[in-house]
N, C-alpha and C positions, 0 to 999 in steps of 0.2 A: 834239530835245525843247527846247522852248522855258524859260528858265530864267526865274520872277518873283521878282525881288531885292525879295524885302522888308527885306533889310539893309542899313543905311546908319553909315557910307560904306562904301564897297565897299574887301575887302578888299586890299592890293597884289600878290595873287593870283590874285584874282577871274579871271584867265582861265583859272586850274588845277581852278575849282569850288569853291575855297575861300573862306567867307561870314563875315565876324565878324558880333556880334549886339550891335553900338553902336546903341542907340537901333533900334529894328525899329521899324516905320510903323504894329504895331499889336503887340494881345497876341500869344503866340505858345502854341504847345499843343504838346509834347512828351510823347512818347508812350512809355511802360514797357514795355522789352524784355527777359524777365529770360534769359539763355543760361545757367540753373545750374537746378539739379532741389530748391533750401530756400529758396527766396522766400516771403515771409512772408505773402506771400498765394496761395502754389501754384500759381503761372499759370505757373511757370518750364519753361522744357527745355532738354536738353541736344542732343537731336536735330538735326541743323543745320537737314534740309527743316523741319521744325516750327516752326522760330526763324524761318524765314524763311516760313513762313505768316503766322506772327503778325505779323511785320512789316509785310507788305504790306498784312493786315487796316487794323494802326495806321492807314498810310499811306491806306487806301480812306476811314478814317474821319474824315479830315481833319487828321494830325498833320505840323506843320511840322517837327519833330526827333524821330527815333527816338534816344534814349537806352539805347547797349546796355551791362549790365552783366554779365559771364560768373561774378562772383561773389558769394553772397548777404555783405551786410554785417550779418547779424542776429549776435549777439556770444554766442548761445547755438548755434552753428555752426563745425565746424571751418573753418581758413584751407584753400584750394587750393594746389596747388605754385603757383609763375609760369610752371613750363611748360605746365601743365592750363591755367589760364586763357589764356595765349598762345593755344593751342590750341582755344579754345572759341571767341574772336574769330576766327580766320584765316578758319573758311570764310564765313561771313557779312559779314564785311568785303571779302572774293574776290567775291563776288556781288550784294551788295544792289542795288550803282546798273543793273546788266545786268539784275538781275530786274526791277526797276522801269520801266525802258524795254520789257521784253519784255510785262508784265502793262499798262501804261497809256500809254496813245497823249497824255495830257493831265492837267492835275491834275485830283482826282476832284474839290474845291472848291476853289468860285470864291476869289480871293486866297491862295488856299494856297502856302507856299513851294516853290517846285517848280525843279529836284526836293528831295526833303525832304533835310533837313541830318543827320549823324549825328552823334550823341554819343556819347564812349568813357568810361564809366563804373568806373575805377576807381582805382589810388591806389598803387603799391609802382612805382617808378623802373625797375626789370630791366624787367615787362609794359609800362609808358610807353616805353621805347625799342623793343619790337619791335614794339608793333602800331601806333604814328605813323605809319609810311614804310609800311602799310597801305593806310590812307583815313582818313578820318574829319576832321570840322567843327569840333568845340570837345572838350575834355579835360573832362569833369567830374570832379573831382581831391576826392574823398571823404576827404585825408589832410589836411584842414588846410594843406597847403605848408609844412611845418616846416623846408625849405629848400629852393634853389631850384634842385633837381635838372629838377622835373615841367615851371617856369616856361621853363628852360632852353630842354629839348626841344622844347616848344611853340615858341616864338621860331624856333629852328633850322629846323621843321617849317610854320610859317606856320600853325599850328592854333590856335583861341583856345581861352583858359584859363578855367573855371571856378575860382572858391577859394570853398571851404565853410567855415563855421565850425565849429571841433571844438576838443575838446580833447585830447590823447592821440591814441594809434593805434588805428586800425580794427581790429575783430575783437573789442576787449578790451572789457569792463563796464569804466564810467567811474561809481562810484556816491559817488565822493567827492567829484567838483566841485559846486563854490555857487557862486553867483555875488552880488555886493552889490548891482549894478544892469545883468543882462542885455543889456540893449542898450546900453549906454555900453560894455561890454566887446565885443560885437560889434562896434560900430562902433570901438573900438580895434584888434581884431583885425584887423581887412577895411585901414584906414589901415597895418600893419605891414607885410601881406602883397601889398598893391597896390605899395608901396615896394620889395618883396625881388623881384617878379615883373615890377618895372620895370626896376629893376639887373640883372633876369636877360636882356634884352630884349625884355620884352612890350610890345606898346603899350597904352598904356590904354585903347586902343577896341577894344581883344579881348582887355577879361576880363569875364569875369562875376561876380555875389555871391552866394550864397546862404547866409542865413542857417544853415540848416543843425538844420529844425524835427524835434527826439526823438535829437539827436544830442549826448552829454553834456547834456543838460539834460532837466528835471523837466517836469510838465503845466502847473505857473505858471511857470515860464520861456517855456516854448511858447509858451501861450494871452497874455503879453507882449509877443513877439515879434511876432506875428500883430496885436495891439492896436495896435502902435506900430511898423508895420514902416515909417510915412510918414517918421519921422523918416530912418529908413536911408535910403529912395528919395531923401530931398530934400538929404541930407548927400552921398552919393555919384554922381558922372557915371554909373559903371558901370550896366545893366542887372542889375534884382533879378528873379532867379528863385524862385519860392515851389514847394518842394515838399508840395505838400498834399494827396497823396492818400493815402486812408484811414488816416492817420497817428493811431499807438498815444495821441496827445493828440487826437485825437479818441473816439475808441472811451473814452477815461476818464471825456469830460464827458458822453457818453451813455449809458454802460455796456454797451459793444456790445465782445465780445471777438471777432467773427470780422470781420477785416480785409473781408472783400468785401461786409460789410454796412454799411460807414460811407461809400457815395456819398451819401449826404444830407447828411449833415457835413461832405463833401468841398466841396457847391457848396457850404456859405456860408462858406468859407476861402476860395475862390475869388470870391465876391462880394466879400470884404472886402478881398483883395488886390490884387484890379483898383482896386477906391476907394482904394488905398492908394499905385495906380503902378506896383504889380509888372508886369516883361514878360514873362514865360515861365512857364508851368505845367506842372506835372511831374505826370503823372496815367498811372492806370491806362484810365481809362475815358475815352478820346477824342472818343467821339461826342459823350458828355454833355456833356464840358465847352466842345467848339466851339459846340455847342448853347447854352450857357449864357452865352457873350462874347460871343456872337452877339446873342443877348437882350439881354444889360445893356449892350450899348454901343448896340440901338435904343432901350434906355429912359432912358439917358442916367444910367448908372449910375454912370461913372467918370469925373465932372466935372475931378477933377484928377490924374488918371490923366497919367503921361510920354506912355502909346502909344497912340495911336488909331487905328481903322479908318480905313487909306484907298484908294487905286487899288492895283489888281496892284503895282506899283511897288515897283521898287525903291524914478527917486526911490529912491533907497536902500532896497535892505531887508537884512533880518539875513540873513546864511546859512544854510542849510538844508540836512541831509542829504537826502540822494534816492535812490529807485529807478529803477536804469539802464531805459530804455523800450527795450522793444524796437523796435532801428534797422529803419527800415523806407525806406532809401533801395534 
């Protein structure tokens, strides 16, 4: 199977199938894989053939990263053991890249990253050491990196690092953070934890940022986030990933309470963050949104956009109390 590096540069693995995501030659489209039965939008299972239907759908529908998560991060949800979740990655990670070769002779689209890259979606140090030596492409590390156990691993492993903005640990309501100017703290945050995941041995061309949109933060946090995300993309080398699909800030400014009705909301987060330079979008609905990069980079949407289509190829404000949103990563 012929492999289209759209990652650049290539990582010092690159002959093991391992891709960091410094600068990709264009946007990229990551595909929601939830492996737990209370995802906030119900698409989850626990079933492995299942999980791996879905997957291969993402992947038919043109997702350059399957992003699997085996537990829901909604914080009105109990936690799983770390051996449940172990457990729920192994068979899917055993299988994915064999099933992908056996179901498609070729990428299903044209420039699609092929084969698709996997992302390991979760955040407690015990599950990051057994399912690394797995498989999997990039760590998306939902714990903030409050130290650099997760950084470590990665390093060790040659897997590139996501760090998300958070505050506190996953699973809990956060309803007491404020913040005085949201993204000056973000981009404080991101500056501490590129520095601790450096020390840890990461290179800086295999990490990633994600602001980390309904995650400790309120719908004016969010919706400033998303306003001002250029400032992030233009302060940091790293590659901004926007997670924006059907997120509980959206469903506020619409008054839409059922998650699977907020892809309308969805594309113009994604309009605004391609204009903004973001490289990676984290969605439920894959088709739509290749659809939709598709679109706005022939309409010439994202003038000053980091990543472009190209060949196959490789201000102060007061603090505020808030209601915790439901985490919908």
């Amino acid at each position: 199977m012929k492999e289209n590096s759209i990652f650049h540069p290539p990582h010092p693995k690159a002959s093991s199938g391992i891709r960091d995501f410094h600068h990709p030659q264009r946007p990229l489209t990551m595909g929601i894989l939830n492996i737990n039965d209370d995802s906030f939008c119900q698409d989850g299972t626990v079933d492995p053939a299942k999980a791996m239907a879905k997957a291969l759908a993402l992947v038919e529908d043109g997702a350059d990263i399957i992003d699997v998560g085996a537990e829901s991060a909604r914080t009105n949800r109990r936690a799983i053991s770390v051996s449940e979740e172990v457990d729920r990655f192994g068979p899917f990670l055993a299988e994915f890249h064999q099933q992908v070769r056996n179901r498609f002779s070729t990428a299903p689209m044209k420039g699609q990253c092929w084969p698709p890259a996997v992302s390991l979606n979760t955040w407690r140090t015990e599950v990051v050491r057994s399912i690394l030596p797995l498989g999997g492409d990039l760590l998306n590390d939902i714990g903030g990196l409050p130290d650099d156990s997760n950084a470590a691993l990665c390093a060790r492993h040659g897997v590139s690092l996501l760090i998300m903005h958070t505050q506190g640990t996953p699973k809990v309501p956060h309803t007491h953070v404020t913040y005085q100017d949201v993204v000056a703290e973000v981009a404080s945050f991101f500056e501490e934890k590129i520095q601790l995941a450096v020390r840890s041995g990461m290179p800086q061309a295999h990490i990633v940022l994600d602001p980390g949109i309904d995650f400790a933060k309120q719908k004016d946090d969010n919706l400033r986030l998303y306003r001002d995300l250029k400032h992030l993309v233009d302060r940091f080398p790293q590659p901004m990933l926007l997670p924006v699909s059907r997120k509980t800030v959206i469903g506020e400014v619409l008054g839409i309470s059922d998650p699977n009705l907020r892809d309308a909301g969805t594309v113009a987060c994604i309009a605004r963050g391609l204009a903004a330079g973001a490289s990676i979008f984290r969605v439920h609905n894959v088709k739509a949104t290749v659809e939709v990069l598709r679109v706005l980079q022939e309409l010439g949407g994202s003038p000053e956009a980091r990543v472009m289509i190209s060949a196959n190829e490789t201000s102060a404000k007061e603090p505020r109390r808030r209601t915790d949103p439901e985490n919908t990563k």
